[in-house]
C-alpha positions, 0 to 999 in steps of 0.5 A, a space after each residue: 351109341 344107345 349100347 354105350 350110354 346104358 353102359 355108362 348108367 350101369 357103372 358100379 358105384 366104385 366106377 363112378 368113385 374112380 370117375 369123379 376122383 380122376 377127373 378132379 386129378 387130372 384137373 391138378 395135373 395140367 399146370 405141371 402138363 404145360 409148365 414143368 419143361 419151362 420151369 427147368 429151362 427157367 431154372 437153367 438145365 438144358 433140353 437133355 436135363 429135361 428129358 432125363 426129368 421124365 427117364 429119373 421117375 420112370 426109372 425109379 419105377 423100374 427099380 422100386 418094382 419088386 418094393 412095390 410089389 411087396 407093398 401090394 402084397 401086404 396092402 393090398 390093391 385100394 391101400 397100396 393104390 392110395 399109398 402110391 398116389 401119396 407118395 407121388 404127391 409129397 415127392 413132387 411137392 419136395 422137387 418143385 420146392 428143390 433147386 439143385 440138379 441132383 436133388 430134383 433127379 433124387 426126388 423125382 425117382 423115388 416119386 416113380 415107387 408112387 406111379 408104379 404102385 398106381 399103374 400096378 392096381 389102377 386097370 385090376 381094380 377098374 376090371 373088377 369095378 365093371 362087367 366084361 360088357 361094361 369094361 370098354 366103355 368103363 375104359 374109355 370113359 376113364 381116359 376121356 374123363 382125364 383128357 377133358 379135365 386136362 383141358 379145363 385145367 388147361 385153360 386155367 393154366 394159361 392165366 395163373 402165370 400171369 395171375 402169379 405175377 399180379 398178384 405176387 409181383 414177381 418177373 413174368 417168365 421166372 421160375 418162381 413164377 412157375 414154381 408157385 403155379 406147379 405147387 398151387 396144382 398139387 392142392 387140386 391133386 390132394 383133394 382128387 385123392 379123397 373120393 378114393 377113400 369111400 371105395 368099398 373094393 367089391 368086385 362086380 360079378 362078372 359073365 366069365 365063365 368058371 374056367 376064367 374066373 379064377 378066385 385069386 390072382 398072382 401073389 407078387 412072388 409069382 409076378 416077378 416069377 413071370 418076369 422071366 421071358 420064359 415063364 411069361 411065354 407059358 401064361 395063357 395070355 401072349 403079353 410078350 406080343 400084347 405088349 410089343 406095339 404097345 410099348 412102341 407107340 409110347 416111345 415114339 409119343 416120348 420123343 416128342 411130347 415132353 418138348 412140344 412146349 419149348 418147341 412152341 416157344 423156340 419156334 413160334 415164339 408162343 406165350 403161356 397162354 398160347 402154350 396151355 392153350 394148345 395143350 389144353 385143346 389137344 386134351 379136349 380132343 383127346 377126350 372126346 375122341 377117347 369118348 366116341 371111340 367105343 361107337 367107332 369100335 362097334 362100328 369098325 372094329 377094334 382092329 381097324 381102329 387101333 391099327 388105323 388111329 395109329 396110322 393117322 398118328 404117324 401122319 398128323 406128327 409130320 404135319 407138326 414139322 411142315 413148312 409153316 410160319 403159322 403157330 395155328 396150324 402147328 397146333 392142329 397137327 398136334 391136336 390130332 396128334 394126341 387125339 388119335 394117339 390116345 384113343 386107342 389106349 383105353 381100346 388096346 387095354 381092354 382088348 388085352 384085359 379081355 383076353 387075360 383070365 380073371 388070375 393073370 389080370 395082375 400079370 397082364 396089367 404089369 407088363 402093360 405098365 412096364 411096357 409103356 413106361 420103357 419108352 418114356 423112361 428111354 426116349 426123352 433123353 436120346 431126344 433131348 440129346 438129337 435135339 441138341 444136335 440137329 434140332 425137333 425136325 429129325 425127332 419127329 421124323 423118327 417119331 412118325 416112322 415108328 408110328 407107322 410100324 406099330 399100326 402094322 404090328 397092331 394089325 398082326 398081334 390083334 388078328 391073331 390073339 388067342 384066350 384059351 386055345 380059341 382064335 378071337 375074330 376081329 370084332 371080338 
């Protein structure tokens, strides 16, 4: 613990400009956490609209790759970084103010060129703002600071329907009423962006020695060079494998979350409040797990904790479907759910980031992105449509199960990950 809180003191100034802008972004970004599945079943689209909601952004990520690339190219990581985020913002902000299917759809994959070009330079330029001693900490720091602003924001969210209502006059329960929720978020979302405008994008001199610390990393011609499964397996890094369990447990995290608040509603006949709330302690949780977690890797090692958090994940997604009347006990589940779930990220990516030399880090974080994104860009439609069909119980079912294969594969692919010819223990 004292290891972690001298870490947390040493942070660069432009770790600490990316920690205040995350937390003021999160903060924006849990009105549309909570309310974004309700606004379009407000505005009538079915359970599989709304899965293909999340696959529209996650596709058009997938797409614009390449275009993304060339802007990082020619930006540079800072620049294109903003770019992206502000590209997000006013594409968003045009499909909350949209009503037609096919427009949303439009504007929602267009916003995916926004979220790619972040994923693509968010971990490079966290690893370059940190030492390698720092990086685990700077990581989940990261993520525990974006959880605990989800809450906050959260419970925010639970009153601004009805404050909406009030003060407006409009039907509880409306798309308007949504509607103006989700464009008030995207205000706190704009101010998020403006501390990232003071970074000065120096990199932290690092301990790597001088076979890893390559002066330059991959030009994006030479990314998507490696986008080729063979070229890929002739990097020093095994992505294929890093990436694997990786890309599973979002697949199975997306059969299910997108549609927790229509199942809560659906099922429990649970208010907005009741909704963000849960939401809102789901994320407190996730953030403080996401902020202890580093003590729990000193103490057990990331492979246990990445494997076993896993495990743990695939059963508290059972508990969520129990034979139950009590909303309470519902939330329970899913709060652990999320808790354990994503705490292991931020320990998965460092883990990976440690492994990777200096010049393949650009390579490593884009299959990592591309990795968590195949699930949720697949998983939320195939769900909606199993929901249509045979309801929420056989989803998670499916959830869980996978939940229990990634730990297995998480155990094997860590055990045996390899940096420059040289086996890495467990704890390393």
């Amino acid at each position: 613990m004292r290891s972690y809180l001298t870490d947390l003191r040493l942070f660069s100034r432009d770790a600490r400009l990316y920690l205040i802008a995350v937390t003021i972004f999160a903060f924006g970004l849990a009105l549309p956490t909570a309310y974004s599945a309700l606004y379009f079943n407000a505005l009538g689209f079915d359970r599989t609209f709304i899965g293909v909601t999340t696959t529209a952004v996650l596709l058009g990520g997938a797409v614009l790759l390449p275009a993304a690339m060339w802007v990082l190219d020619r930006l540079g990581r800072r620049r294109a970084m903003l770019l992206g985020l502000a590209l997000n913002w006013s594409l968003w902000s045009a499909a909350m103010l949209a009503t037609n299917g096919m427009l949303i759809l439009a504007l929602l994959v267009l916003s995916g060129f926004g979220n790619v070009l972040y994923g693509l330079t968010v971990v490079p330029l966290l690893a370059e703002a940190s030492t390698q001693r720092e990086r685990t900490s700077l990581f989940a720091a990261y993520e525990a600071l974006i959880t605990l602003s989800l809450f906050f924001g959260s419970l925010v969210a639970g009153v601004v329907p009805a404050l909406v209502v009030l003060l407006m006059g409009l039907m509880p329960g409306s798309a308007e009423v949504y509607r103006v929720a989700l464009l008030s978020s995207l205000v706190i979302r704009a101010v998020g962006m403006l501390p990232l405008l003071r970074l000065s994008h120096r990199p932290v001199r690092d301990s790597f020695d001088e076979t890893r610390n390559s002066p330059q990393l991959l030009s994006s011609a030479k990314v998507l060079h490696y986008l080729n499964p063979r070229n890929l397996l002739k990097l020093r890094t095994p992505v294929i494998l890093f990436a694997l369990p990786y890309a599973l447990i979002f697949f199975a995290s997306a059969l299910v979350v997108p549609f927790l608040p229509l199942f809560l509603r659906a099922d429990f006949a649970a208010t907005d409040a009741d909704i963000s709330t849960t939401l809102g302690i789901a994320n407190l949780f996730i953030g403080v797990s996401s902020a202890v977690v580093p003590v729990m890797v000193g103490r057990f090692g990331r492979v246990w904790v990445v494997a076993g958090g896993c495990a743990l994940a695939a059963l508290f997604a059972l508990g969520m479907v129990v034979e139950s009347n009590a909303l309470w006990m519902v939330a329970l589940f899913i709060v652990l759910r999320a808790g354990v779930a994503n705490a292991i990220v931020p320990v998965y990516r460092a883990f990976t980031i440690d492994r990777a030399p200096v010049a393949e880090y650009t390579i490593v974080s884009l299959l990592l992105q591309l990795s968590a994104n195949i699930g949720p860009a697949i998983a939320p439609p195939l769900s909606g449509i199993a929901q249509q069909r045979g309801g929420f119980l056989p989803v998670v079912v499916v959830c869980a199960a996978l939940f229990f294969v990634s730990a297995m594969l998480f155990a094997w692919v860590m055990k045996r990950a390899k940096t420059s010819g040289q086996s890495l223990e467990e704890n390393a």
